[in-house]
DRENDO-1510 file (C-alpha; in Angstrom, 1 decimal, always signed):
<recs>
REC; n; res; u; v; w
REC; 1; UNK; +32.8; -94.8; -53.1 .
REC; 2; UNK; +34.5; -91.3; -53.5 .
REC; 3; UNK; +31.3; -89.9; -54.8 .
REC; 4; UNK; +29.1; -91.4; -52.0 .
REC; 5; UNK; +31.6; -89.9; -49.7 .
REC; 6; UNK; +31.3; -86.6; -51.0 .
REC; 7; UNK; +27.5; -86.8; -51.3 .
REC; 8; UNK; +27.2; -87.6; -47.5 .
REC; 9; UNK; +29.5; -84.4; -46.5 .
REC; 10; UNK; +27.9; -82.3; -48.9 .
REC; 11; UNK; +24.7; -83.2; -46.4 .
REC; 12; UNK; +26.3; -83.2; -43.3 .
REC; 13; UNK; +28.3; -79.6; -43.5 .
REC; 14; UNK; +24.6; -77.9; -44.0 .
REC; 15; UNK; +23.4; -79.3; -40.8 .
REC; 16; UNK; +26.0; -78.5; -39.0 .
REC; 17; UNK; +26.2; -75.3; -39.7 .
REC; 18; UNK; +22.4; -74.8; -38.7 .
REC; 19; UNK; +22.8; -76.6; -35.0 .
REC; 20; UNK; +22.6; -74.6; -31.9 .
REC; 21; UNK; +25.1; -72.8; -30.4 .
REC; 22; UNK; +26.9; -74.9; -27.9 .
REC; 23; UNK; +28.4; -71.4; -26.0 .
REC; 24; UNK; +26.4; -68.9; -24.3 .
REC; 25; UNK; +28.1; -65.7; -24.5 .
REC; 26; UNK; +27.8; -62.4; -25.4 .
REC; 27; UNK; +29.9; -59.1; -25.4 .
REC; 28; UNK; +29.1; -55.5; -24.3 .
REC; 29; UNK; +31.5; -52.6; -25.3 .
REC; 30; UNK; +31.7; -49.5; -23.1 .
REC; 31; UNK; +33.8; -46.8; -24.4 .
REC; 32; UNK; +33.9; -43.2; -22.6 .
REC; 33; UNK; +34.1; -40.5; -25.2 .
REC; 34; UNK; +35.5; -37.8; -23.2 .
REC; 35; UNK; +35.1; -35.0; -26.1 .
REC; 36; UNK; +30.9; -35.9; -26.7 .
REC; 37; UNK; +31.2; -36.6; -22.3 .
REC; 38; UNK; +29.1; -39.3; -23.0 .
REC; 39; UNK; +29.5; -43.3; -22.5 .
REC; 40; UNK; +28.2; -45.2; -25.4 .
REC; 41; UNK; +27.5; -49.1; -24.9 .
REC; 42; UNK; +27.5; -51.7; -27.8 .
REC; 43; UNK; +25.8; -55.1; -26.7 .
REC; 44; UNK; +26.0; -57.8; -29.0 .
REC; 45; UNK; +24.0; -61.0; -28.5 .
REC; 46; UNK; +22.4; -64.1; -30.4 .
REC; 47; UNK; +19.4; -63.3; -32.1 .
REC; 48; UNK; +18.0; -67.3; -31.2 .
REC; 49; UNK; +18.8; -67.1; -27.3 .
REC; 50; UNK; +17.7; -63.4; -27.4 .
REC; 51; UNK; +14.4; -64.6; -28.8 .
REC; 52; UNK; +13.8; -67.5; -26.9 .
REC; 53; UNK; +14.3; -65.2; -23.2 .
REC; 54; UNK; +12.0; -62.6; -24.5 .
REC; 55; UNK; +9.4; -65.2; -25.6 .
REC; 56; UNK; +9.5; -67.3; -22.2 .
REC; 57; UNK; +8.9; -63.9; -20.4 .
REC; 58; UNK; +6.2; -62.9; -22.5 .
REC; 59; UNK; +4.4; -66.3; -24.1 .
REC; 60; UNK; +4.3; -64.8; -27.9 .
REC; 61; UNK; +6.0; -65.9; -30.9 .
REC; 62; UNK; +9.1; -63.3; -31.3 .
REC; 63; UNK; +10.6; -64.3; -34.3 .
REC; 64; UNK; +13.3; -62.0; -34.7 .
REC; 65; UNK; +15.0; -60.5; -37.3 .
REC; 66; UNK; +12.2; -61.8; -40.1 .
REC; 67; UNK; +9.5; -60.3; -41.5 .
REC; 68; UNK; +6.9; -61.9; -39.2 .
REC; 69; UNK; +9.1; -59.9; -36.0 .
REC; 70; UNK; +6.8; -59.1; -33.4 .
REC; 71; UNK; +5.9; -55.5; -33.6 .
REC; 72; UNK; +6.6; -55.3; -29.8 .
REC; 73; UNK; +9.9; -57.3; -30.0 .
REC; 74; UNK; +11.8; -53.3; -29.5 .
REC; 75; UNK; +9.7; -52.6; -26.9 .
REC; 76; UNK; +9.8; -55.9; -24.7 .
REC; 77; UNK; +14.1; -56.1; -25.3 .
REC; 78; UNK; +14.6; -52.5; -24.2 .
REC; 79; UNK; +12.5; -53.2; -20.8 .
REC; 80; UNK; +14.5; -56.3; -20.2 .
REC; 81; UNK; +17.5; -54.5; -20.6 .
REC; 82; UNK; +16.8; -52.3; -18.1 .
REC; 83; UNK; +16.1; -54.7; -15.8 .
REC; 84; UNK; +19.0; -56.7; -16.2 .
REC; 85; UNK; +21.7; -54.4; -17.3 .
REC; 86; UNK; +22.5; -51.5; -14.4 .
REC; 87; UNK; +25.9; -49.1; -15.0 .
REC; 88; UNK; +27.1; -47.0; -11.8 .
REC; 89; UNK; +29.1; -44.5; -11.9 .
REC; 90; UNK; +30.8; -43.1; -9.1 .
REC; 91; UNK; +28.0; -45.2; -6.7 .
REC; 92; UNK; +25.1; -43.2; -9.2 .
REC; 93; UNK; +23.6; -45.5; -11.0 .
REC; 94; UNK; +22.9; -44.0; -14.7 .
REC; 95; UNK; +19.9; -43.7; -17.1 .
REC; 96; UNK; +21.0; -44.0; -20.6 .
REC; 97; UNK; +19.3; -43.9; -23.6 .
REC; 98; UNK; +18.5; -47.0; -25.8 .
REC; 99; UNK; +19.0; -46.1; -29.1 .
REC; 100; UNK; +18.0; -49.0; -31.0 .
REC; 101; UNK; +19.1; -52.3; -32.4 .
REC; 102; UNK; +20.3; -54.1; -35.5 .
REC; 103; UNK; +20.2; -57.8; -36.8 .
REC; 104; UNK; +23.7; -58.6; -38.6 .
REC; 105; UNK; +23.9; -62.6; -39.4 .
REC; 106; UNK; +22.8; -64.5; -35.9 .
REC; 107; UNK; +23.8; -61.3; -33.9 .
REC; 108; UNK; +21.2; -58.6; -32.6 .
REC; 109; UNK; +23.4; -55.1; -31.6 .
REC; 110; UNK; +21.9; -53.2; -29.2 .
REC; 111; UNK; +22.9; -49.5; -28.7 .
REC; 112; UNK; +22.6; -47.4; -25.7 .
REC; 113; UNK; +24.1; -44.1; -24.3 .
REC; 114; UNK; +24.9; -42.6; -21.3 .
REC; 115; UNK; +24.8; -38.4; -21.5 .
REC; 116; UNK; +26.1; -35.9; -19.5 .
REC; 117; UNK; +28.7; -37.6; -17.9 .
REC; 118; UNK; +32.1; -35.3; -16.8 .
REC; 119; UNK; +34.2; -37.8; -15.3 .
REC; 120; UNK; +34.5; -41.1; -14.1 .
REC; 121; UNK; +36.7; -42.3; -11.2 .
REC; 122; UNK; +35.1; -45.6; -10.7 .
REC; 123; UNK; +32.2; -47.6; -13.0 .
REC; 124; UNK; +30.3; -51.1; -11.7 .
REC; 125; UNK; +28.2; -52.7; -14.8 .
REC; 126; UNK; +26.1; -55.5; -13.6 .
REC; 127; UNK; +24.7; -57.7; -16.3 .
REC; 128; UNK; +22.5; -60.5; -15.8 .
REC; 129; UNK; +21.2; -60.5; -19.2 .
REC; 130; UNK; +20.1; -63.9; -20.8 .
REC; 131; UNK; +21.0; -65.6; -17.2 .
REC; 132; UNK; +17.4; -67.2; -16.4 .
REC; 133; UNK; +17.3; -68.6; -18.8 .
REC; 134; UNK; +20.9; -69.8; -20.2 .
REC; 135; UNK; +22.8; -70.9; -16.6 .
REC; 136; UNK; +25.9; -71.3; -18.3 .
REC; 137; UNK; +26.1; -67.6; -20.1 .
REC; 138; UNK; +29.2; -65.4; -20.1 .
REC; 139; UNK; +28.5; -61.9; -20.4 .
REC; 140; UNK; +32.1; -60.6; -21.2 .
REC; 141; UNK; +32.4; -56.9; -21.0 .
REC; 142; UNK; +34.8; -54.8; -21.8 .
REC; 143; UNK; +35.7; -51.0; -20.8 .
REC; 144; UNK; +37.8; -48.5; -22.2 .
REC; 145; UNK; +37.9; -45.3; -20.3 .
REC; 146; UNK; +40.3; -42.8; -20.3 .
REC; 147; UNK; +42.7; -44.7; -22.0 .
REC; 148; UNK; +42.5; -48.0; -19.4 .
REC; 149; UNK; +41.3; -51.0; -20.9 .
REC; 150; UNK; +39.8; -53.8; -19.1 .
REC; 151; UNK; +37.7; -56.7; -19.7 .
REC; 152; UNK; +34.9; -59.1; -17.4 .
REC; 153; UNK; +33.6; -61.8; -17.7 .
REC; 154; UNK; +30.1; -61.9; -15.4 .
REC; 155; UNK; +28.7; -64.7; -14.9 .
REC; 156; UNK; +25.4; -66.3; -12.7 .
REC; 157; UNK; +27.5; -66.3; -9.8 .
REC; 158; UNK; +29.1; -63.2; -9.6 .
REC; 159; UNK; +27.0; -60.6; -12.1 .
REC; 160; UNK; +28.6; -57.6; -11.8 .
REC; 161; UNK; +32.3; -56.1; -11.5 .
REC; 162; UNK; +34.0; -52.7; -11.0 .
REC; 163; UNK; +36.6; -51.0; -12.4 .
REC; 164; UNK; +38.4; -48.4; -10.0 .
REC; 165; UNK; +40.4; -45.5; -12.5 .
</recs>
């Protein structure tokens, strides 16, 4: 009996770790490097919900983070970002630069940067990433500029926050 016992977990813990998700959340980093004057934005999301946004927009397999990716996957998540992912600062809103992104086990990083930026005296990040499509995702986000640290959590009701320094 022991045995059987140990046969039937040996099955079970595999498929469990294989399920879905059952949270929909993800988690941006903004830091302000005053000595580069630059605001450089770390977005971490899962690869399977990223995916499956990117291919209801654009009816093609996506299959990221294999070899079969679609060679248009970079292209089609950096114009959804900027659609769905807005930073103002000091009422301007700002044109970074997406810099890339990076599969690390069911995560996708995405970089991006903000330039030329002198000061800050007040930032609103809106983020309605992954919303359409997941009605219960968190985006939390979290700041650190000039040495304040603050965190939100946006969500489909309220999709942006700011942060007064």
């Amino acid at each position: 009996m022991k045995t059987y016992k140990k046969f039937i977990w040996l099955l079970i813990i595999p498929l469990m770790a294989f399920g879905t998700h059952e949270y929909y959340i993800s988690l941006t980093k903004i830091k302000y490097v005053e000595e580069k004057k630059s605001v450089q934005i770390t977005m971490s999301y899962f690869i399977d919900d990223v995916e499956k946004v990117l291919e209801n927009r654009h009816e093609l397999p996506m299959e990221l983070a294999t070899k079969s990716e679609n060679k248009k996957s970079g292209y089609f998540l950096e114009s959804y970002i900027r659609e769905k992912f807005k930073v103002r600062i000091d009422e301007k809103e700002q044109t970074y630069t997406y810099l890339g992104k990076e599969y690390e086990n069911d995560l996708v990083y995405i970089y991006l940067e903000i330039e030329d930026v002198n000061q800050i005296k007040e930032i609103e990040v809106q983020n309605s990433m992954l919303i359409e499509t997941f009605t219960e995702q968190q985006n939390f986000i979290k700041l650190s500029i000039a040495g304040v640290q603050r965190t939100f959590i946006l969500i489909k009701a309220n999709d942006k926050d700011l942060l007064k320094l």
